[in-house]
C-alpha angles and dihedrals in degrees: 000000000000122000096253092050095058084049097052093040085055091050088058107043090055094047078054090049098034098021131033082014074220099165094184096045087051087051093049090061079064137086113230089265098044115136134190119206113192085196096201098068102006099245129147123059163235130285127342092290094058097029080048084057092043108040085038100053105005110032116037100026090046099064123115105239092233093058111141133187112207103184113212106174134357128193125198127199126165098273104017150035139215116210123190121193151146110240120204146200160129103249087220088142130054104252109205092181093060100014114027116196090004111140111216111278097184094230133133124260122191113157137146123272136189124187124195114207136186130189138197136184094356101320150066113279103180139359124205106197119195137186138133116275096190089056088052095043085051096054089047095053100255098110110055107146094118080199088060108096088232121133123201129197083342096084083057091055086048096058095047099040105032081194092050114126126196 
């Protein structure tokens, strides 16, 4: 695929996910054996039967509405793509894909997030998401040790502003 098609792929397959919360649009970005690892807490999933389960009743439903994507940097290779971005949002829902058995706490969230993304034959095949727990479990309230070396909304700030200062 050319550069611009993965892009574009990719672009799709996120308005599914953010956007029109389409689950069947975003599967069908994604070959039969596709996966998604969120690698923080090990959430997502393995081929179109299991991705169809997560992105149906533990993925889309379960977005904050105010969810935003601010990219910050993409890379695009022949057969993948690096996205950088901060990723926002009011944690008003339980998110079972990012904070299982978290009840709502009504706080704020902006961290950021890199996802690692391959494709084959015309589609994504896996996506490697990243970003800091502890960060997120600082902004909601459940971090609170000030002697811990853990940053909240401030390595958001960082990535968007390389002079801020905390």
């Amino acid at each position: 695929m050319l550069q611009q098609d993965l892009e574009k792929l990719w672009e799709a397959h996120t308005q599914h996910e953010f956007a029109t919360r389409d689950t069947e649009a975003t599967l069908d970005t994604m070959v039969e054996d596709a996966y998604v690892n969120h690698i923080p807490v090990l959430t997502g999933g393995y081929g179109k039967s299991a991705l169809r389960d997560f992105y149906s009743q533990r993925f889309i439903p379960t977005m904050p509405s105010d969810t935003t994507l601010t990219p910050i940097s993409r890379t695009v290779g022949t057969d993948q793509l690096v996205d950088e971005m901060i990723f926002s949002f009011t944690h008003t829902q339980e998110m079972p894909w990012m904070l299982p058995g978290v009840p709502p706490t009504h706080k704020k969230v902006e961290i950021p997030l890199v996802a690692i993304v391959k494709f084959r034959d015309g589609k994504l095949a896996h996506e490697h998401i990243y970003w800091d727990q502890a960060s997120v479990l600082k902004q909601i309230g459940l971090i609170t040790d000030p002697s811990l070396p853990v940053r909240g909304v401030e390595t958001a700030r960082k990535v968007l502003d390389p002079q801020f200062q905390p």
